[in-house]
N, C-alpha and C positions, 0 to 999 in steps of 0.2 A: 654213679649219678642217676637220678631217678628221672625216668622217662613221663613228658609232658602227657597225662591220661587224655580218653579222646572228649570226656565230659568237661572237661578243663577249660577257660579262656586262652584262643589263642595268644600267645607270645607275641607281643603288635611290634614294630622293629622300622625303625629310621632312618635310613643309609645315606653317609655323605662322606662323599668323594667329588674331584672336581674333575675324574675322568668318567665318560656317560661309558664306555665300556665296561670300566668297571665296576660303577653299579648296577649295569646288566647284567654283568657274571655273577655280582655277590647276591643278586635277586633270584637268579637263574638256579646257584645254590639252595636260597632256602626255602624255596619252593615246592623242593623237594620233603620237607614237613610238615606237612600239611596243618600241624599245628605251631605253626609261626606265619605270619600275616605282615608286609612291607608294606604299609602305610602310606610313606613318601619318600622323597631320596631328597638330598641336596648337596647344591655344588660347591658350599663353602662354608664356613664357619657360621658366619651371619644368617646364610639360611637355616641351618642347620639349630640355631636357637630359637628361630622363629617358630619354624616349623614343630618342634620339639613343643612351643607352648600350644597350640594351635593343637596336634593333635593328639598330644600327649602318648609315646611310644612306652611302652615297657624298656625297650631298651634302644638304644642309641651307637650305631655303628662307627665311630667317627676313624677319618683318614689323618694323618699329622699334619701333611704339607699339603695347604689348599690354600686359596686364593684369599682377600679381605680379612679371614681373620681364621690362624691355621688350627689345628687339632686340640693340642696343645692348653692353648690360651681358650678354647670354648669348652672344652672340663671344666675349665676352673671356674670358669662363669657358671657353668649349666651347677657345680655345685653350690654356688652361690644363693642361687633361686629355690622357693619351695618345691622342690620337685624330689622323690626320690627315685627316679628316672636310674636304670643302668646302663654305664658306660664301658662300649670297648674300642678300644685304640685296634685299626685294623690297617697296617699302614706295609709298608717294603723298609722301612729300616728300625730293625734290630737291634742300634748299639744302645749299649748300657745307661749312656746318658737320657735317650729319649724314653727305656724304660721306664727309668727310675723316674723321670719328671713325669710322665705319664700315672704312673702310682701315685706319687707323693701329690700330684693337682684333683686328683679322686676317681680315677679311671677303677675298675671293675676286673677289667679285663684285656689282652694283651695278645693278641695272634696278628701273625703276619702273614702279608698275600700270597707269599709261597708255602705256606703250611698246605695238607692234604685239606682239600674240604671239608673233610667230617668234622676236622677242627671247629670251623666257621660256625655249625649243628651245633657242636657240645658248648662250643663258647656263650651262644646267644642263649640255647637253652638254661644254661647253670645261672648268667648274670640273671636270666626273666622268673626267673625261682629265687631271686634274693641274695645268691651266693657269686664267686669271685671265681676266675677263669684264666689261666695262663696257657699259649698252648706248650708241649714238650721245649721245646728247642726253647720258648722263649725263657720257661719255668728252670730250665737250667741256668739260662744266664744269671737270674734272678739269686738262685742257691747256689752259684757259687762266689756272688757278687757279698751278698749277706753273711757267708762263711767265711769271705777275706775281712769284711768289717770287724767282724767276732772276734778274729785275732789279733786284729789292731787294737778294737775297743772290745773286750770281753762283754758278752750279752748275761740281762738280768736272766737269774735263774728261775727256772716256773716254780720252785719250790716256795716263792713268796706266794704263789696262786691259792687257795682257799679249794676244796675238792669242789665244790659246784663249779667254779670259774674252771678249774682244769676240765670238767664236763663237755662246760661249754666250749672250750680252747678246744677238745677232741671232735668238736663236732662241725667246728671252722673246719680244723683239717681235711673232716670229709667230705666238704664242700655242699653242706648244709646251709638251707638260710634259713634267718631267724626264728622264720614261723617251725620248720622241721626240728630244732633242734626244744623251741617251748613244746611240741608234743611229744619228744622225747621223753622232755625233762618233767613234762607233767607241769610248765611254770606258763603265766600269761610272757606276748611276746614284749613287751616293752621290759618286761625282767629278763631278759635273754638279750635285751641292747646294752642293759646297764652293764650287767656281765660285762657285756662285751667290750665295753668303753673300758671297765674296769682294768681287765685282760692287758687289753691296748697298752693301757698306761703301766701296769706293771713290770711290762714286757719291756717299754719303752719302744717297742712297736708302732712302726704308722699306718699299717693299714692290716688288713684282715689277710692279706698273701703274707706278710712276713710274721703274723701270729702261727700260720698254718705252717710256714716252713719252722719254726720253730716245735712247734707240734711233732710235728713229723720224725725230726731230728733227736726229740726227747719219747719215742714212741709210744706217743697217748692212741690208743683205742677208741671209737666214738661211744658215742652213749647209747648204753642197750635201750633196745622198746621194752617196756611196759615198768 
């Protein structure tokens, strides 16, 4: 993961939870970055929209279970809206169902409040660069959730992929965003989304974690510099 440089814009960040301690603590955390900047916090969904248009974060910390309108149900919305705003689910439960709905409504990213801190760091860092974030614990549920689907329903092989889109699929894996993998590739970045939708849809893939677990799984290498 490539470290936020000190010339760089900090990483602006939105915290909502409807407990005030604990966006104390998750403040208290990334403070410790001095290039990440907490914005605002809010205590429930509906702020958490508001506030998100108002002062537009890079990225958005949301809880599941909050008040008026929960975690959940304000992804789906915040993806609704023109924003390309990154999202991460930062919540205490874990089970598979709320991962997956969490993925599948357009979340980014995935740690839970008992992960080590550093987590919390790397998470917000990688969504504020473009890319997608699960922490250990959660990333395994994830791969091994997707490897029971595979035996049930056999997953498309990358061998329908074209070698630029395999390119691009190697450099999801590395948790690359867009911009990082068009100077890779030497390509403008809206040609590095199309890839990417491309990818998606071959793979039959819904989101950029299950293109990258598949990557991983068929051991793509990322894409050399120069």
């Amino acid at each position: 993961m490539e470290e936020t440089t000190p010339n760089s814009r900090p990483v602006r960040v939105l915290v909502a939870d409807d407990e005030a301690m604990v966006r104390a603590g998750v403040r208290a955390i990334l403070a410790r970055d001095p290039h990440v900047d907490v914005v605002a916090e809010a205590g429930n969904g509906n702020e958490a929209l508001a506030l998100t248009r108002r002062y537009r974060p890079d990225v958005v910390l949301l809880d599941i279970q909050m008040p008026d309108l929960d975690g959940l149900t304000a992804v789906a919305r915040l993806r609704q809206e023109p924003t390309t705003v990154g999202v991460i689910m930062l919540t205490t439960f874990g089970q598979d169902e709320y991962i997956t709905r969490a993925l599948e409504a357009g979340a980014d990213g995935f740690l839970l409040k008992a992960d080590d801190p550093r987590e919390l760091l790397y998470g917000v860092r990688a969504v504020g660069a473009g890319g997608a974030y699960l922490s250990p614990r959660v990333a395994g549920r994830v791969i091994a959730g997707i490897r029971a689907h595979r035996t049930a329903h056999p997953h498309r092989s990358l061998d329908r992929l074209t070698q630029r889109e395999r390119d691009v699929l190697a450099g999801l894996a590395a948790g690359l965003s867009n911009a990082e993998i068009a100077s890779r590739l030497h390509l403008v970045e809206g040609t590095v989304k199309a890839h990417v939708s491309a990818v998606l849809a071959k793979l039959g893939a819904r989101n950029r974690v299950e293109a990258a677990v598949a990557a991983h799984e068929a051991a793509l290498t990322p894409p050399r510099v120069g």
